[in-house]
C-alpha positions as CSV (number, residue, x, y, z in Angstrom):
1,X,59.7,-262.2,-71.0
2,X,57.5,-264.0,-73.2
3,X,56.7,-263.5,-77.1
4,X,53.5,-262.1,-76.4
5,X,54.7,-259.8,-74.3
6,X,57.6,-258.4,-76.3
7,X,54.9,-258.4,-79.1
8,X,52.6,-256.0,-77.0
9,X,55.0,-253.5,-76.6
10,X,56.1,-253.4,-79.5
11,X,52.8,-252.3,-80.9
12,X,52.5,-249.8,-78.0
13,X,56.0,-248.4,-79.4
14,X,55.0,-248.2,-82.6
15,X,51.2,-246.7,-82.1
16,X,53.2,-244.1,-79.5
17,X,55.6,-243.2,-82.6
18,X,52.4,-242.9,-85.0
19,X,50.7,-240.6,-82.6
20,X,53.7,-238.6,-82.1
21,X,54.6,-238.2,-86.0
22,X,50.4,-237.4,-86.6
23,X,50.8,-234.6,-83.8
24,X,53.9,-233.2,-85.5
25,X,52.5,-233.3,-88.8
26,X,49.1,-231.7,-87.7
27,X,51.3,-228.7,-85.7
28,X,53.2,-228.3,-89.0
29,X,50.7,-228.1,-91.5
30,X,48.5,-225.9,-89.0
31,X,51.2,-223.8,-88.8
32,X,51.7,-223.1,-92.5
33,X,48.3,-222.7,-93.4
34,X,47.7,-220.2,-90.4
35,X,50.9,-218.4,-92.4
36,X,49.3,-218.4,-95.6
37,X,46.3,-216.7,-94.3
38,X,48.3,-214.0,-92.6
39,X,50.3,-213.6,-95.4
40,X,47.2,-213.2,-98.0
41,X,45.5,-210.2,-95.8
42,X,45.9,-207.3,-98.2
43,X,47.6,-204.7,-95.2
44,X,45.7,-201.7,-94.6
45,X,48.7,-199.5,-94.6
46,X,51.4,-199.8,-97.1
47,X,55.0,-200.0,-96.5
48,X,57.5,-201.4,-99.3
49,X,61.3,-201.6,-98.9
50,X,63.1,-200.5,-102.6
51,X,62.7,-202.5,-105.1
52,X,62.7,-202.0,-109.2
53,X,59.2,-204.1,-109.5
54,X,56.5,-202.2,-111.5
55,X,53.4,-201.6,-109.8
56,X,49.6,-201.4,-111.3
57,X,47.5,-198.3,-111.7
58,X,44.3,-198.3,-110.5
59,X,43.8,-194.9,-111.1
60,X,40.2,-193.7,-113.2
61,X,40.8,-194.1,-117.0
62,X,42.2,-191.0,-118.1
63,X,40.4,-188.5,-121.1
64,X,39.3,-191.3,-124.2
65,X,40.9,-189.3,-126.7
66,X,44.6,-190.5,-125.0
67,X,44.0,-193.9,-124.1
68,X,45.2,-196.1,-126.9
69,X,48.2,-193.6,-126.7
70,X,48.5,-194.5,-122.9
71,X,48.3,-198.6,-123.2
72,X,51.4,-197.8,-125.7
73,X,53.5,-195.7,-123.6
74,X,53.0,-198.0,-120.2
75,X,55.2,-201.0,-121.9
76,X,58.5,-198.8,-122.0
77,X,61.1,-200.2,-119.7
78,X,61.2,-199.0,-115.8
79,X,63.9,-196.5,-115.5
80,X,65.7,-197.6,-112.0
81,X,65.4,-195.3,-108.7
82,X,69.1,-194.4,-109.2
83,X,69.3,-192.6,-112.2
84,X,68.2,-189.6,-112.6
85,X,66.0,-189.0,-115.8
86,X,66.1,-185.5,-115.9
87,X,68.2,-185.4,-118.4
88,X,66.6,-187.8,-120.9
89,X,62.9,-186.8,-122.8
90,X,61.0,-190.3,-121.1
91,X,57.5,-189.6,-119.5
92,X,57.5,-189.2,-115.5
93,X,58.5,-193.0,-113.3
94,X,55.9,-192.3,-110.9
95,X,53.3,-193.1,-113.5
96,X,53.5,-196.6,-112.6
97,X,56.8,-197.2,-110.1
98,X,55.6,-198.4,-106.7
99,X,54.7,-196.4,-103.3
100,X,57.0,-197.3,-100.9
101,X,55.3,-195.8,-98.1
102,X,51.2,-195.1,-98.6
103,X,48.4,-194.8,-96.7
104,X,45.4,-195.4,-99.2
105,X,43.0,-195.2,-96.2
106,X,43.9,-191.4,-95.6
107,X,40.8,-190.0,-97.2
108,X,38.2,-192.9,-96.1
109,X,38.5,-192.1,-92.8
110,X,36.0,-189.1,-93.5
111,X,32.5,-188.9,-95.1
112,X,33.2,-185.3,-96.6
113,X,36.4,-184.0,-97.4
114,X,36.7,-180.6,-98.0
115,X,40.1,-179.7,-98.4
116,X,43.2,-182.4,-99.1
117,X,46.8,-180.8,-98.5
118,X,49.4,-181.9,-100.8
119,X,52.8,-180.9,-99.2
120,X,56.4,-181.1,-101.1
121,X,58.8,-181.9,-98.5
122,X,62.2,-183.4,-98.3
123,X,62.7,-186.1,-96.4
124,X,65.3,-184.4,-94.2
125,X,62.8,-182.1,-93.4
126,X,61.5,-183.8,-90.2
127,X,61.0,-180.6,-88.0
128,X,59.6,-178.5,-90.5
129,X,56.6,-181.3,-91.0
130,X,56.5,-181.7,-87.4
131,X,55.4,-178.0,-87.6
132,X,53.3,-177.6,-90.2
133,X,51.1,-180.9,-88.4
134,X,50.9,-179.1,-85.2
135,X,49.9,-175.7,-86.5
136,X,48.1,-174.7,-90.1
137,X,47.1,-178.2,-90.9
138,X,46.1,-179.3,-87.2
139,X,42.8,-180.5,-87.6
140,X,41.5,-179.5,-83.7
141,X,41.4,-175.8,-84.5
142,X,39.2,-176.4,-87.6
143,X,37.3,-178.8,-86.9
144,X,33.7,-176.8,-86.8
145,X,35.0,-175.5,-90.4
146,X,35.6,-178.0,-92.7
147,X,37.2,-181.4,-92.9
148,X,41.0,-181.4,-93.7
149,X,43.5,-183.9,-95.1
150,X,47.2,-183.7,-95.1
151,X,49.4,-185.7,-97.1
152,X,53.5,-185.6,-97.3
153,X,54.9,-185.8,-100.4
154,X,58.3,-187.5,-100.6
155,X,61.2,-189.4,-103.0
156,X,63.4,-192.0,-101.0
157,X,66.2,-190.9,-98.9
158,X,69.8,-192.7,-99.9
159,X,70.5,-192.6,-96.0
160,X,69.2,-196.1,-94.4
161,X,68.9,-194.2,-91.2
162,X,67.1,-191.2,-92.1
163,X,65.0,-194.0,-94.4
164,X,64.4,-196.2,-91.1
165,X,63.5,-192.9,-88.9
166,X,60.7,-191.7,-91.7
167,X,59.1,-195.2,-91.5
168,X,58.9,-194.4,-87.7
169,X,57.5,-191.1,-88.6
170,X,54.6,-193.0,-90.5
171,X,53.6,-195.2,-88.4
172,X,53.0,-192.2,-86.1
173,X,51.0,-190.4,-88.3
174,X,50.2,-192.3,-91.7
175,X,50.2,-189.4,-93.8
176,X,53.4,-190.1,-95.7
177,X,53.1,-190.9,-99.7
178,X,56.8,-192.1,-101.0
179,X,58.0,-192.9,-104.1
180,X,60.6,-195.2,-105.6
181,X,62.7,-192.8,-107.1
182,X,65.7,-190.7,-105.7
183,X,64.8,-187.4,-103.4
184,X,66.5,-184.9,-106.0
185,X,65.8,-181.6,-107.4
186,X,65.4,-182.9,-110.6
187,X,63.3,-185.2,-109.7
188,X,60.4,-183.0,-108.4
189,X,58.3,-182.8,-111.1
190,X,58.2,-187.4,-110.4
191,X,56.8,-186.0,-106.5
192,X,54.1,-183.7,-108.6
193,X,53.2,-186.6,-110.8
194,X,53.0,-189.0,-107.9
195,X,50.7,-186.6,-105.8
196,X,48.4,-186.3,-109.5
197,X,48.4,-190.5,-109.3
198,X,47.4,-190.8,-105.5
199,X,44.7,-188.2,-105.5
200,X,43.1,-190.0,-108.8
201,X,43.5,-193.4,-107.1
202,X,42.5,-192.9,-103.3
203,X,40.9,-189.3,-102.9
204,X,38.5,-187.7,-105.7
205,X,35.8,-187.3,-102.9
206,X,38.1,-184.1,-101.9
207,X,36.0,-180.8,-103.1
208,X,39.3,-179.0,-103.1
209,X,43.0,-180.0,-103.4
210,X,45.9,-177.4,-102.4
211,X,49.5,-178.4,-103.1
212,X,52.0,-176.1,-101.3
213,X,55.5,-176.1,-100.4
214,X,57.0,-177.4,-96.9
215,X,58.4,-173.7,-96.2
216,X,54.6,-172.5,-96.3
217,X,52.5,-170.9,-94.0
218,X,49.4,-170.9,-95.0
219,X,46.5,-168.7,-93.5
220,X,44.1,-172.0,-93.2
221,X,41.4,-169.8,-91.9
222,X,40.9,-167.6,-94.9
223,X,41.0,-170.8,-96.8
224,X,38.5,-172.6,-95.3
225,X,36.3,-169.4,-94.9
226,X,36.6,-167.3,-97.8
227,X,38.2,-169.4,-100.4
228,X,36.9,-172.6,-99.8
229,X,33.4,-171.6,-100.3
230,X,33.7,-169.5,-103.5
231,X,35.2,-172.4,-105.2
232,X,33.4,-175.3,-103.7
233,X,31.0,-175.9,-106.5
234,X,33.3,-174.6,-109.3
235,X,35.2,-176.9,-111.8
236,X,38.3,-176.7,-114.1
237,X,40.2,-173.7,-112.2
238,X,43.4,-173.2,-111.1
239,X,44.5,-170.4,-108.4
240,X,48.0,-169.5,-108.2
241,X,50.5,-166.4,-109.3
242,X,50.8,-167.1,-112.6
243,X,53.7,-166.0,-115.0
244,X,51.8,-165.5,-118.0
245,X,53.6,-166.5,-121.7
246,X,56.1,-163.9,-122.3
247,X,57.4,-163.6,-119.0
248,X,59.5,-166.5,-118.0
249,X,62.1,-166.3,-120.0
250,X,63.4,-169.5,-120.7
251,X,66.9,-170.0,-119.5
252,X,69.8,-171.0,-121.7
253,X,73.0,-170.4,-119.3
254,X,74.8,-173.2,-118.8
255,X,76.3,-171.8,-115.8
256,X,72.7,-171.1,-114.8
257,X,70.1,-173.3,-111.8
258,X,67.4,-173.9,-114.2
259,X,69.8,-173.8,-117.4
260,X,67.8,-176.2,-119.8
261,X,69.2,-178.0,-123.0
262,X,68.5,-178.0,-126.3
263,X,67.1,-181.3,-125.8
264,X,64.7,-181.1,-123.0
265,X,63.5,-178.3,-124.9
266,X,62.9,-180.4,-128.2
267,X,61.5,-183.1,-126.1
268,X,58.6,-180.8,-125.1
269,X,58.0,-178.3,-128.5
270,X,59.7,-175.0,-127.1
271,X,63.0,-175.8,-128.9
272,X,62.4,-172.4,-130.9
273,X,60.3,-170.6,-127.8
274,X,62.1,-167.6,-125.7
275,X,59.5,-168.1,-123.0
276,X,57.5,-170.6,-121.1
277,X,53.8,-171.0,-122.1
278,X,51.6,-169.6,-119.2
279,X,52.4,-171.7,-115.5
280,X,51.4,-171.3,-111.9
281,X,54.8,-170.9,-109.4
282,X,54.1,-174.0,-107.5
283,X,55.1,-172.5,-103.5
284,X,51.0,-172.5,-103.5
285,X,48.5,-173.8,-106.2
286,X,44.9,-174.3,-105.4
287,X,43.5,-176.6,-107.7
288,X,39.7,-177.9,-108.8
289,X,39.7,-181.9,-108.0
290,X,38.0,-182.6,-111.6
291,X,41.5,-181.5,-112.9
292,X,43.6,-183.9,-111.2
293,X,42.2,-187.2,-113.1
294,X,42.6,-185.3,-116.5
295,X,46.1,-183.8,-115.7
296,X,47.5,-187.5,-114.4
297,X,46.1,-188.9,-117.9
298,X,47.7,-186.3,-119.8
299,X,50.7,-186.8,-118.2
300,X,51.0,-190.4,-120.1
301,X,51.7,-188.3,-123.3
302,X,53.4,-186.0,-121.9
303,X,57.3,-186.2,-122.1
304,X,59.1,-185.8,-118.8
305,X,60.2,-182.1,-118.3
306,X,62.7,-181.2,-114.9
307,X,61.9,-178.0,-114.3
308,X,58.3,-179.4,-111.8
309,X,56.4,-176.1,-112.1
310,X,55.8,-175.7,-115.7
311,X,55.4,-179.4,-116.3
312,X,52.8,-179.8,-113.9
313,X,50.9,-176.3,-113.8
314,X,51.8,-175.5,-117.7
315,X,52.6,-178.7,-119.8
316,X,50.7,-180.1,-118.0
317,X,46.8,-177.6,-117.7
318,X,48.2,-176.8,-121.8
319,X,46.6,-180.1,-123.0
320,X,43.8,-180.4,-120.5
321,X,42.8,-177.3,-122.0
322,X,39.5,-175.3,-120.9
323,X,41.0,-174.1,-117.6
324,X,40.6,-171.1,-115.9
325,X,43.9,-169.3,-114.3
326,X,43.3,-167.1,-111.3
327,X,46.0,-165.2,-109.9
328,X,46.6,-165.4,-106.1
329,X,49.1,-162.3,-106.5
330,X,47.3,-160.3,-104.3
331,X,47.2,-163.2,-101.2
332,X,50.5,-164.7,-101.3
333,X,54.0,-162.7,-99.7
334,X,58.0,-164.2,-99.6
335,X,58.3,-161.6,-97.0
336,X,58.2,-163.1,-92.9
337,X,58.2,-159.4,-92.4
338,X,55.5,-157.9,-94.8
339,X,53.4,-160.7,-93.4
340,X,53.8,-160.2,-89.6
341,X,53.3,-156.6,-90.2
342,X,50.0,-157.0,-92.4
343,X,48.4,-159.4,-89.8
344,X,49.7,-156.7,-86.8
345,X,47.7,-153.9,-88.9
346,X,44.3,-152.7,-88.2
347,X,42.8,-152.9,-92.0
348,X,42.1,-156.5,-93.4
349,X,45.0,-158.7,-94.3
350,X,44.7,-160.5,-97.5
351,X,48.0,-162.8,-96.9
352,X,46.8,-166.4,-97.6
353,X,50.0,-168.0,-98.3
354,X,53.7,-167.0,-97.0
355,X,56.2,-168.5,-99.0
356,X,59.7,-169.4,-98.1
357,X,59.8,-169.5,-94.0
358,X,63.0,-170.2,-92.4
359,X,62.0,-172.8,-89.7
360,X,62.1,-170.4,-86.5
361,X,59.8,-168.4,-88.2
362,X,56.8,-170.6,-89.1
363,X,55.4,-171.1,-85.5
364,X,55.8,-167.6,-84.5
365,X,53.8,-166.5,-88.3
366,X,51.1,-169.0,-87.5
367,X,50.8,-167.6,-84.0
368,X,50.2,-163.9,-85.3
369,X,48.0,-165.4,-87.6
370,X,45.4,-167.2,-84.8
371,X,46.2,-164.1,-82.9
372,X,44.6,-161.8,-86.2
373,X,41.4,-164.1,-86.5
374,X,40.8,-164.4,-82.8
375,X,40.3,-160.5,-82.7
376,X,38.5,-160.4,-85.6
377,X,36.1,-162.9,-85.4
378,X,35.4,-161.8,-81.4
């Protein structure tokens, strides 16, 4: 073979090579830039796995007269998920800690909310939401009355599989809101503050904003037809059975539920109090939406108090100040029985809200409950 020869292939070779490398370079850097891209599309629907990180607030800037107050507080140091802070005087974690699971689309997706639907559930509790979506809050029997929202209020479970199975659950029906902090009973009043944080970021266009239980029944009809429109245009109320001051006594059993020490009480100024200032029992509250921003800013000053119900309906509404309480005490029952009965009767049933449902009994209440419209409205 001559020199020339030997010589032209060799350039062939090494052009072939060149061609080959270019290609695998231009595949690579193709590839990485394609996964930037993906990777810098804000997701529409938020799902984080637990994590310590702090998180911004984007919510609306609270009252003026706290704010300088409020920059100050935000720098204290994250308490982690697996402590509880019930037992320390810090201000709530869910003022800043991340969502794990949110939907900040959830209100968007409608021109004209009337009513949003906070719900306190456990996460356990995946029956007794699969209820509650398929009768009081299903949105096909209301749908010529009002537009409703529901959203699931929830801590993180400490089982991987019960964690894994609600992530399922949300991608089903995108109207979980999680936090990062522990699912506990002390933890509650973090779920109450979360709910103030979400509503203030992602859903001020509600008119109305009722926060219940996940062992309600509520009457949705009488809400959307009687209460709904007396309150539409109001501002600055709260509805709910109030214990006035001077008759929840404050509990200093030790061997006691909702025994509370000596410093939780200093922590919030009722060292020397025999009673709680006035709160709403929070099984049902109906609450004004211009409250929520005010009560979420107040709650930066606030020091964190376990006991949910009086930090968020009395610590809470205390230095908002300007609200009007009205009791629900003739609309609400504990009593499956007293309710079936009322809605059975021939007078007018009041009922709006039945508190504490076992399970078998919630389908079966909202039944009767259709079954009492239907022949009054006919």
């Amino acid at each position: 073979m001559s020199l020339q020869r030997i010589v032209s292939r060799r350039k062939r070779c090494i052009i072939g090579l060149l061609l080959i490398i270019s290609l695998t370079i231009f595949v690579y850097v193709t590839t990485i830039s394609m996964s930037l891209e993906l990777v810098s599309v804000v997701p529409k629907y938020v799902v984080f796995f637990p994590c310590s990180g702090n998180t911004s607030n984007t919510h609306q800037q609270p009252e003026a007269s706290i704010l300088p107050k409020t920059v100050a507080i935000r720098k204290i140091k994250e308490i982690p998920r697996h402590i509880s802070n019930g037992s320390e005087p810090v201000i709530p974690i869910m003022l800043w800690n991340n969502y794990l699971i949110n939907n900040p689309d959830l209100c968007k997706m409608a021109d004209n909310i009337s009513i949003l639907i906070l719900v306190k559930t456990n996460p356990l509790n995946f029956e007794r939401r699969r209820i509650i979506r398929s009768t009081w809050t299903n949105k096909a029997y209301f749908q010529h009355m009002g537009v409703l929202r529901v959203l699931f209020l929830m801590g993180y479970a400490q089982n991987n599989t019960v964690q894994e199975k609600i992530y399922r659950e949300f991608d089903e029906h995108l109207d979980i809101l999680q936090g990062d902090f522990l699912d506990t009973y002390r933890n509650l009043t973090n779920k109450g503050v979360m709910g103030l944080r979400w509503i203030t970021e992602n859903c001020m266009q509600a008119k109305m904003v009722v926060k219940v239980d996940d062992d309600v029944v509520l009457d949705t009809y009488r809400l959307l037809e009687i209460v709904y429109p007396m309150y539409e245009t109001k501002t600055r109320y709260i509805l709910c059975n109030i214990f006035m001051g001077g008759k929840a006594p404050i509990v200093l059993d030790g061997k006691h539920k909702w025994y509370v020490k000596d410093s939780e009480l200093k922590s919030i100024g009722l060292l020397d109090k025999t009673y709680y200032p006035p709160y709403c029992s929070g099984f049902t509250v109906i609450l004004a939406t211009d409250l929520i921003p005010a009560m979420f800013g107040v709650a930066h000053v606030t020091p964190f108090f376990w006991v949910d119900d009086v930090y968020l309906y009395g610590l809470l509404p205390l230095k908002v100040k300007g609200i009007d309480y009205i009791s629900l005490s003739r609309n609400y029952t504990f009593s499956y029985k007293r309710a079936m009965n009322c809605f059975r009767g021939k007078q007018p049933c009041h009922v709006l809200s039945i508190g504490e449902t076992k399970m078998h009994e919630m389908r079966p209440m909202w039944n009767m409950i259709q079954s009492y419209h239907s022949k009054h409205t006919s």
